[in-house]
C-alpha positions, -999 to 999 in steps of 0.1 A, spaced: -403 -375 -452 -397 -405 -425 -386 -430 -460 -360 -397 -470 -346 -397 -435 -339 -434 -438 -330 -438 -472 -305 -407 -460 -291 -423 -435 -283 -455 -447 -267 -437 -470 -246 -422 -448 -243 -453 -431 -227 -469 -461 -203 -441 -465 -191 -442 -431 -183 -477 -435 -166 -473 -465 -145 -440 -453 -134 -469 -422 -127 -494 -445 -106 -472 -466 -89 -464 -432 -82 -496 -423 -69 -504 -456 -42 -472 -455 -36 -488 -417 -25 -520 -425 -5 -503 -455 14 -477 -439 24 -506 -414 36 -530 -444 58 -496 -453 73 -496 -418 75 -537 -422 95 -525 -453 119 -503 -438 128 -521 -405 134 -555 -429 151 -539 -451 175 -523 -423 179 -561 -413 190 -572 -445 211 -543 -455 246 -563 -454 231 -595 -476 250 -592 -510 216 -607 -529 189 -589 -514 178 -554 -515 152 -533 -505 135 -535 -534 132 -568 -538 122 -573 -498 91 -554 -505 78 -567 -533 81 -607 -516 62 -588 -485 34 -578 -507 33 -610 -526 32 -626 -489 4 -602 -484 -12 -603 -511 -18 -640 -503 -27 -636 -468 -60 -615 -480 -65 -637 -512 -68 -659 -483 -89 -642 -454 -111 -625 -485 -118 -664 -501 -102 -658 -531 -121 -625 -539 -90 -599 -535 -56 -598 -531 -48 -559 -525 -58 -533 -504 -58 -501 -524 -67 -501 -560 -38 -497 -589 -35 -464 -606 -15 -453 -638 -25 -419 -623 -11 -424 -585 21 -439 -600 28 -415 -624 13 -381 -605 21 -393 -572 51 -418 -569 73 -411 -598 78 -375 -595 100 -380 -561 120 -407 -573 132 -389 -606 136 -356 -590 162 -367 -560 179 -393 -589 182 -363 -611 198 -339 -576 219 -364 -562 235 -379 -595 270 -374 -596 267 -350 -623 306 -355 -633 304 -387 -643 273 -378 -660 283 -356 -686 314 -372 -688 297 -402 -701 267 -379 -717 269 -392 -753 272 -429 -742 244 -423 -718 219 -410 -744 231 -435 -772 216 -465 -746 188 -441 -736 175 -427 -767 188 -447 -796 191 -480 -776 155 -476 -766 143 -475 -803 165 -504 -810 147 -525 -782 113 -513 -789 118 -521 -827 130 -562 -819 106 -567 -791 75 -553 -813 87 -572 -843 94 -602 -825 60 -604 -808 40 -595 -838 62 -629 -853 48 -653 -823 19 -638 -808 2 -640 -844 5 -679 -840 -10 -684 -806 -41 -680 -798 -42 -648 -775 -69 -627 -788 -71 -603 -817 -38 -574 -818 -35 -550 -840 0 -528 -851 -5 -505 -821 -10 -530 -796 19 -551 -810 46 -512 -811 27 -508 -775 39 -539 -767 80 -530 -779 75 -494 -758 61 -511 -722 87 -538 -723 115 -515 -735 111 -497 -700 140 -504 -676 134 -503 -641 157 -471 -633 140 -475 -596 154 -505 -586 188 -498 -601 192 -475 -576 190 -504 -552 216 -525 -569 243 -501 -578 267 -482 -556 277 -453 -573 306 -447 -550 319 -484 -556 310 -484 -595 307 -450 -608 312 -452 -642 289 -486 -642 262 -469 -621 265 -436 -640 258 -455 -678 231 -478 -658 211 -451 -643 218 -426 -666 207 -446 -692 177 -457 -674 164 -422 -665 164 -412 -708 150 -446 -714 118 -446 -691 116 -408 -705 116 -426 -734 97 -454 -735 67 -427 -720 75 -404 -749 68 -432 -777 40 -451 -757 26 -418 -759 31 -410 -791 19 -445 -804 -14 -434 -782 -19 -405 -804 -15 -417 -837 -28 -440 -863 -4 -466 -868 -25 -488 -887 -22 -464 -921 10 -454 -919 31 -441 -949 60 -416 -952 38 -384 -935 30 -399 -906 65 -415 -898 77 -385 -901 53 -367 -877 59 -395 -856 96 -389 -855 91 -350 -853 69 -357 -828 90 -372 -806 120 -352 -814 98 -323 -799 89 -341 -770 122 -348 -760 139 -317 -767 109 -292 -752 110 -317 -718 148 -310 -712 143 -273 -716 110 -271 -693 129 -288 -663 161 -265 -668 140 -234 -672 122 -244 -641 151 -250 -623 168 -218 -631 130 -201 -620 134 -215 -591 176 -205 -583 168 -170 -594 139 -162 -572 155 -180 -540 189 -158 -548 170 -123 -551 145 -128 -522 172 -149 -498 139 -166 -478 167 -180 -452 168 -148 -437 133 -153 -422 126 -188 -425 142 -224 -441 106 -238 -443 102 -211 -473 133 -224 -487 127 -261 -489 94 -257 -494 95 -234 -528 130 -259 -538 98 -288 -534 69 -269 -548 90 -259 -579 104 -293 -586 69 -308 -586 53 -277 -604 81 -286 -637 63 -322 -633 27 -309 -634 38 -285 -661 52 -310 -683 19 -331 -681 -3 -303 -688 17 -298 -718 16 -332 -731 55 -337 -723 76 -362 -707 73 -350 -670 101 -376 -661 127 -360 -687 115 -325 -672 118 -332 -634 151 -353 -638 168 -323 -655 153 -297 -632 167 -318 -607 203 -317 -622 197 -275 -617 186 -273 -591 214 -290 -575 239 -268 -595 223 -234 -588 192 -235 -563 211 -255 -537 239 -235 -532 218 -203 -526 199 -216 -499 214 -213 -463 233 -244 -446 203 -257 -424 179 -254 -460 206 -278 -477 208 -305 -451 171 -304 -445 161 -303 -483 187 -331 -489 173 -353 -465 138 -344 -471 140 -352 -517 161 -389 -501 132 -393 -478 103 -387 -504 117 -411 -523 130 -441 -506 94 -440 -495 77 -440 -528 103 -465 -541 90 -490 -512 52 -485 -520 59 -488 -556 73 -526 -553 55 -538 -516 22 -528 -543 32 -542 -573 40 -575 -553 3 -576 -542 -11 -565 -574 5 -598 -590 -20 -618 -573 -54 -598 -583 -77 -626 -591 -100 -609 -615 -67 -609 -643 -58 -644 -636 -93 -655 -640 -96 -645 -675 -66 -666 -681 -73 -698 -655 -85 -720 -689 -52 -718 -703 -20 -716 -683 4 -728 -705 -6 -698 -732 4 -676 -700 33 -689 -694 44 -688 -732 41 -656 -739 58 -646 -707 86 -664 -715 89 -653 -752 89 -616 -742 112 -624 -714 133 -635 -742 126 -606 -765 134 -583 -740 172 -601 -728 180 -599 -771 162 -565 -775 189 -552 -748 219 -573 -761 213 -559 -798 221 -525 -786 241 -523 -754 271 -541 -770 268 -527 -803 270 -493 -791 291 -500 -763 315 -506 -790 311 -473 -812 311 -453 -775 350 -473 -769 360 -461 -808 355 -421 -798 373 -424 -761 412 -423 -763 417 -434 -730 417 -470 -719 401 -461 -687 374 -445 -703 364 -472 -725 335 -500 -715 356 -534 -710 336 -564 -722 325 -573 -680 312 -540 -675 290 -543 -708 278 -578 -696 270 -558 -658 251 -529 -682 231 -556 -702 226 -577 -667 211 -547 -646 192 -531 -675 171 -565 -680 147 -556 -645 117 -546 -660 92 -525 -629 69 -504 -623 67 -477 -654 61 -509 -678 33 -519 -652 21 -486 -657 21 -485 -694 5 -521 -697 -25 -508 -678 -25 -478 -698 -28 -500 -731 -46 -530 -722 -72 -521 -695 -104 -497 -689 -105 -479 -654 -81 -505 -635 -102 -536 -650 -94 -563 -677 -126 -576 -696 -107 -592 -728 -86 -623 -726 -59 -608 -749 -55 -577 -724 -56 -600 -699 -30 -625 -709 -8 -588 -718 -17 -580 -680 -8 -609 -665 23 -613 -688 39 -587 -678 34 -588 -641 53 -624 -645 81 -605 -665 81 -577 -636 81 -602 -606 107 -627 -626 133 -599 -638 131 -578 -604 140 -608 -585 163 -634 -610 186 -603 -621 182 -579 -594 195 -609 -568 223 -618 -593 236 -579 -600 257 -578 -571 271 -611 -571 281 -604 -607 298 -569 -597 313 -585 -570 329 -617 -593 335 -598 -626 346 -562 -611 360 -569 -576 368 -537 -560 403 -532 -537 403 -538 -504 419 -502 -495 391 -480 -511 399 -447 -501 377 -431 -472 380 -396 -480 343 -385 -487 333 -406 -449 361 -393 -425 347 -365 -405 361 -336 -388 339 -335 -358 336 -375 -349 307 -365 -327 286 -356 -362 270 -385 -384 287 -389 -418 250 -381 -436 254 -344 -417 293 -337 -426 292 -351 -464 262 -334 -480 245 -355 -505 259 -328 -530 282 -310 -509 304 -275 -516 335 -298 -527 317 -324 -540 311 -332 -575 303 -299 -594 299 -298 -628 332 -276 -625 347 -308 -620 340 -322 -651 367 -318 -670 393 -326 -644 424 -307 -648 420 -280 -673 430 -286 -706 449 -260 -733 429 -240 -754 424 -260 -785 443 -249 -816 422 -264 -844 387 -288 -850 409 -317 -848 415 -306 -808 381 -308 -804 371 -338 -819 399 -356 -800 392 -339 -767 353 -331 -768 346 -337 -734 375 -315 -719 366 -283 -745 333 -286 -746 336 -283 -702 363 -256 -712 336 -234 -730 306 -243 -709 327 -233 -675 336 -197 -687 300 -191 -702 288 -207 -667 310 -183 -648 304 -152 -672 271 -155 -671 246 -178 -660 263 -180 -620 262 -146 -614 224 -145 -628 215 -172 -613 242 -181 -579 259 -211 -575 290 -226 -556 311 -194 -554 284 -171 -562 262 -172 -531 253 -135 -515 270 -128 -483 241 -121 -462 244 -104 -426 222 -123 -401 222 -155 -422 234 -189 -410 265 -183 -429 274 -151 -408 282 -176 -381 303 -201 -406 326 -177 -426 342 -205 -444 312 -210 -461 311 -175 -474 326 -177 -506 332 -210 -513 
């Protein structure tokens, strides 16, 4: 009895010290975060640095500072998950991308958007798996086979849509940052999409069946994503419009707007779908329907809380992957040969700067032959800025590399470890070498006016801050019944159509919008008048 009372409470014992160390660890973490913030803050007027690339040279700092305390043994405080990045972190930052995107200049530019996405992807996945099977077969990094090699062309395909938030303004470059981040949204959806699909099939026998499974495969994926997140998203606008939670309590509000955003996630992964596809398009609804129904406090307090969610998961995301870079245990397995490294970094760094160029100008090119105004067409300087920005390579390729080429978080072959450690080089190198250089570039290729107008920051009450008076999606401000500008004259033939697609397509989708699905569903303009609501007290508000 006396050896089980002992042996029970060492092991308690041990437990308790691990529970502090763990506690410790999330200490010194959550202080990095406000290290982060307060830094970042600091160096908010440099034209080359950015918050993302602040916290990612913290944790490399870091990261050295324990390599050093620990002797060489660690170089991180909290273990890297596929799962806590893509459960956890990703969600957040692809739901408030998806509600605050300017959603005119987003359609506007729809087909160019999911040419670069979707098509553009394929293209870059296709070059950078061909090209790697063409050198890595001559060096000596361990054995590969086909679906390591298309693996390979999917993880480095993956643009870093996070930190192109950080280094595009999409009030000073809207049509720039709309093709960017649009673009870079689709992709990641679907680089996931055909990582995963390379996952579940046997590439190594492939004939004519299985391609085209494959393709159908991932035409399904795509297509069933999109329609979970905007089914989810009109869930979510009809049941807030019936029950009008305001009345008793915004909490409800914001809380079922957060719950329901994150359950089109979770439902998407249970599924086997692209949850980033599904939450970015549930996010796009919800901001055209689900917004507008909830009272005044609800939208500023949901607004701030989706910015807030994820401007803190975009910091963790790079302040870990700079620490991560330095985890001994990879490097080790590749210590006895640096220069093999160092080569294949550089030849995929290289695959993935001609991977991007083979389609971004290319298609550039075929968007400018279908858009009859000059303004609307992509000038030569803004597809050199769309090729520049889309070369940053973060945290979803880290994601996917771990995925492929490691078992529970650990490397034990030296090919998966060279792949490891090649692609944190590309991450740290890209993130830093193109994400300083971005707004330089902008600045010398596409210099803005001096006298920008300052209509969307002047404020009728001075004594208000601007983040209060001009919602983040607010009742004037960018609908998607702004899309088509001024209205256009019904079209008389097909040839009306194909010259002015974006106009009549906005045509037909504004009376079918206003017909049916707004008063279904509310909206801007369809909002119940409710007496005792916040709204009671701001009639202009009412109907608008």
């Amino acid at each position: 009895m006396e050896a089980y009372m002992s042996s029970m409470g060492s092991k308690l014992q041990m437990l308790t010290t691990s529970d502090h160390a763990s506690v410790v660890s999330m200490n010194l973490f959550v202080a990095l975060l406000c290290a982060c913030i307060v830094i970042g803050h600091l160096l908010e007027e440099n034209r080359w640095m950015n918050e993302s690339i602040t916290a990612l040279i913290i944790g490399l700092c870091t990261g050295v500072v324990i390599l050093l305390i620990s002797g060489g043994r660690s170089s991180h405080l909290l273990v890297f998950s596929e799962d806590l990045f893509f459960i956890y972190l990703l969600p957040p930052i692809i739901f408030n991308a998806g509600f605050q995107v300017k959603k005119k200049q987003f359609f506007r530019n729809f087909i160019t958007i999911m040419l670069f996405g979707a098509v553009g992807t394929l293209i870059s996945c296709f070059i950078i798996s061909l090209g790697a099977m063409q050198f890595f077969k001559k060096m000596d990094i361990g054995p590969l086979d086909i679906g390591d090699y298309l693996a390979i062309g999917a993880i480095f395909a993956a643009t870093d849509s996070v930190c192109t938030l950080q280094v595009l303004n999409q009030d000073e470059t809207p049509l720039l940052y709309s093709l960017v981040f649009g673009e870079g949204v689709v992709n990641d959806a679907t680089s996931v999409v055909l990582f995963n699909a390379i996952q579940n099939f046997d590439i190594t026998n492939i004939n004519a069946t299985i391609a085209w499974d494959f393709f159908r495969n991932f035409i399904y994926l795509f297509v069933a994503s999109t329609m979970l997140g905007v089914l989810t998203g009109l869930i979510s606008a009809y049941i807030i419009r019936k029950l009008y939670f305001g009345r008793h309590s915004t909490d409800r509000e914001v809380a079922l707007m957060m719950l329901m955003a994150y359950l089109s996630y979770m439902l998407a992964e249970l599924f086997y779908l692209s949850g980033i596809l599904t939450v970015f398009f549930c996010g796009i609804v919800m901001s055209h329907y689900t917004w507008h129904n909830v009272t005044e406090s609800s939208r500023i307090t949901a607004k701030h809380a989706f910015a807030t969610l994820s401007f803190v998961a975009e910091t963790f995301i790079f302040l870990y992957v700079g620490m991560d870079a330095l985890d001994i245990e990879k490097w080790r397995f590749v210590s006895d040969s640096p220069g093999t490294s160092v080569a294949v970094s550089s030849i995929l760094l290289g695959l993935v700067m001609v991977g991007r160029a083979a389609f971004v100008f290319p298609l550039s090119f075929l968007s400018n032959l279908a858009k009859k105004s000059p303004n609307e067409k992509i000038s030569f300087k803004q597809q050199f800025i769309i090729w520049w920005a889309g070369l940053m390579r973060g945290a979803v390729s880290m994601a996917l590399a771990y995925n492929r080429f490691t078992s529970a978080g650990h490397t034990h072959l030296r090919g998966n470890a060279i792949m490891i450690t090649s692609t944190i080089t590309v991450v740290l190198f890209s993130t830093v070498l193109f994400g300083l250089m971005t707004k330089p570039f902008i600045k010398i290729l596409l210099p803005q006016p001096k006298h920008q107008s300052r209509s969307m920051t002047i404020s009728s009450d001075p004594t208000t801050p601007k983040s209060f008076t001009v919602p983040l999606l607010g009742e004037a401000q960018d609908s998607l019944d702004d899309l088509g500008g001024q209205d256009t004259g019904r079209p008389s033939s097909i040839r009306a159509l194909l010259t002015t697609p974006t106009h009549t397509v906005h045509r037909y989708w504004r009376k079918f919008d206003n017909a049916f699905m707004r008063p279904l569903f509310g909206g801007r303009g369809f909002v119940p008048f409710v007496p005792g609501s916040p709204t009671e007290r701001n009639p202009q508000n009412q109907w608008q």
